[in-house]
Structure formats: C-alpha cells, structure tokens
C-alpha positions in Angstrom: 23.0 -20.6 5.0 23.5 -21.9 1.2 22.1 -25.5 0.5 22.5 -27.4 -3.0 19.4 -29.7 -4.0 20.3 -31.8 -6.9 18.1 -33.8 -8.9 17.9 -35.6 -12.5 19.5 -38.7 -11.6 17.9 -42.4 -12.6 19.0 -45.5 -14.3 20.1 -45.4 -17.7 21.6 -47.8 -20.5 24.8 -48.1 -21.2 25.4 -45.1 -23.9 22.6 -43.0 -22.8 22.1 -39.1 -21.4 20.8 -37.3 -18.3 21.3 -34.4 -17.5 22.0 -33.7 -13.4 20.7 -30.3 -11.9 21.6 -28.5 -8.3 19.5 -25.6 -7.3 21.3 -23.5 -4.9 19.8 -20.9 -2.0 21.4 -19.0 -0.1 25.2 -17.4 -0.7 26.3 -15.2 -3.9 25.5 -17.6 -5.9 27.4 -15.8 -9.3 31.0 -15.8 -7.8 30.7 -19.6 -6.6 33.0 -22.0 -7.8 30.6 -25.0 -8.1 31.6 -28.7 -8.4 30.4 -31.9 -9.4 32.1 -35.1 -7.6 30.5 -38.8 -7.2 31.0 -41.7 -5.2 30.3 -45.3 -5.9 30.0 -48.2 -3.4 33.4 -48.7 -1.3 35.4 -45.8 -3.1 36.5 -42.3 -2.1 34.6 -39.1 -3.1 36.2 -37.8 -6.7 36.2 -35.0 -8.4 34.4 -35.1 -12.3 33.8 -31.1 -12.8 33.4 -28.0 -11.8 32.9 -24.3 -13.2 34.5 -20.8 -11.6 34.2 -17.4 -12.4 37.3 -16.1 -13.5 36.0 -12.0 -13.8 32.8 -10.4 -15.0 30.7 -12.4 -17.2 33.4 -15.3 -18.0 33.2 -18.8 -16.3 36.2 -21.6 -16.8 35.6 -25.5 -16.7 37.4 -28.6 -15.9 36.9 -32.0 -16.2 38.5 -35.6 -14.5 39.9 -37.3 -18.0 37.4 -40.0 -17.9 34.8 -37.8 -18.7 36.1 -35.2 -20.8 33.9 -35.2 -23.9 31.3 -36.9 -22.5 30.2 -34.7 -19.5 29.5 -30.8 -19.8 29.4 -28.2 -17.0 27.0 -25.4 -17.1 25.4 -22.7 -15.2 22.3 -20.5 -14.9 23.2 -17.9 -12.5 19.1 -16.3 -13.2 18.6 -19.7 -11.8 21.0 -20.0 -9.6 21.3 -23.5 -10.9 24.4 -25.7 -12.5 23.9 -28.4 -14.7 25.6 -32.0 -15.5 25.1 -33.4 -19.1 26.1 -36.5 -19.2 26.2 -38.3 -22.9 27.5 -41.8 -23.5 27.5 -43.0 -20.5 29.5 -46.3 -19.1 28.8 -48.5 -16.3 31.7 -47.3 -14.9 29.9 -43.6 -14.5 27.6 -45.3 -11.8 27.9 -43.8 -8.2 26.3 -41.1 -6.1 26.4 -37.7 -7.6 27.1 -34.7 -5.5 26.9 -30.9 -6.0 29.3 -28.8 -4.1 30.3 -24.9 -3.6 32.8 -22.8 -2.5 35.8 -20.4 -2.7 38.3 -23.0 -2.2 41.5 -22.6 -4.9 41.5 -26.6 -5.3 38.3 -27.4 -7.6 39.5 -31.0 -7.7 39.6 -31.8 -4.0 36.6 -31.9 -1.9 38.3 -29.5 0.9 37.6 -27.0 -2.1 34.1 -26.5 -1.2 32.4 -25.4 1.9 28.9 -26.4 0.8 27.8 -29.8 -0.6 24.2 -31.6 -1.6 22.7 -34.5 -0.3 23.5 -36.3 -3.8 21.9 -38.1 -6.5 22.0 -41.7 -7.9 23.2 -42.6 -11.1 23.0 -46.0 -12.5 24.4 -47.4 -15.7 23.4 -50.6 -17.2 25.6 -52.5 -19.4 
C-alpha cells in the first residue's frame, strides 16, 4: 500500500516562499511519476507539476504556465520524498495542495495517478 503525507503548507504574503514536502511509503518509489495538483474553493482539481523518470538517473519536469518560474519540482529518492518550492507567490496560488503518484502516461490529468495525499493548505494574502 503506498500513501503520500504532505506537509509545509501555511499562510503566506503575497510574494512570499514555502516550500511543500510529500513523504511517500510504500511502492518503488524511484520509477514513480509524482505530481503536484491543487484545488481551491468551488473549482476542479488542476494539475501545477509533476516529475518522471525518463531512464536511469534522469528525471523530467513540467509545469501548468501560471507557475512556470515560480514553482520548482524536485525529488529525494534516499528520502523518498518530492518537494514544491514555491517563490513569489499570488493570491491566486491559494487552494488545497495535493501530492499524487503513479504510472499513468498523462502527468497533467488526475486519472494519471493511482495514489494521492490527503493535501495541504496554502493561503496567500494580498
């Protein structure tokens, strides 16, 4: 059974950092891809990152537009942990942030993971 733990959300200025973590158990964690997504009040689940392996030691990432150059994607696989830094961010950044994991070959859509956290709350002030 994998489960995703995330933690490092809070409230935050407008134009501040955190950084979001997700400690995994359970699964090969190495070959994963692993996702970010969010959710604010009243809207859909959407995709902001996510980070595959593409072959031994390399690992690709993509990002949503709004939060390219902002937001970076990492991973720690002696950890088995993936990281969101978040930098300047906006109001419009606030939602629910969620950790997710799988095989599936869409890393945008949520029916591209099989495993997901319970989330974590990010608030931007303006």
């Amino acid at each position: 059974q994998v489960q995703l733990v995330e933690s490092g959300g809070g409230l935050v200025q407008a134009g501040g950092s955190l950084r979001l973590s997700c400690v995994t158990s359970g699964g090969t964690f190495n070959t994963y891809s692993m996702g970010w997504f969010r959710q604010a009040p009243g809207k859909e689940r959407e995709f902001v990152a996510a980070i595959r392996w593409s072959g031994g030691s390399t690992y690709l990432t993509e990002y949503t537009d709004s939060v390219k150059g902002r937001f970076a994607i990492s991973r720690d696989n002696a950890k088995r942990t993936v990281y969101l830094e978040m930098n300047n961010l906006k109001p419009e950044d606030t939602a629910v942030y969620y950790c997710a994991a799988g095989y599936g070959t869409n890393r945008r859509s949520v029916y591209g993971y099989e495993y997901w956290g319970q989330g974590t709350q990010v608030t931007v002030s303006s």
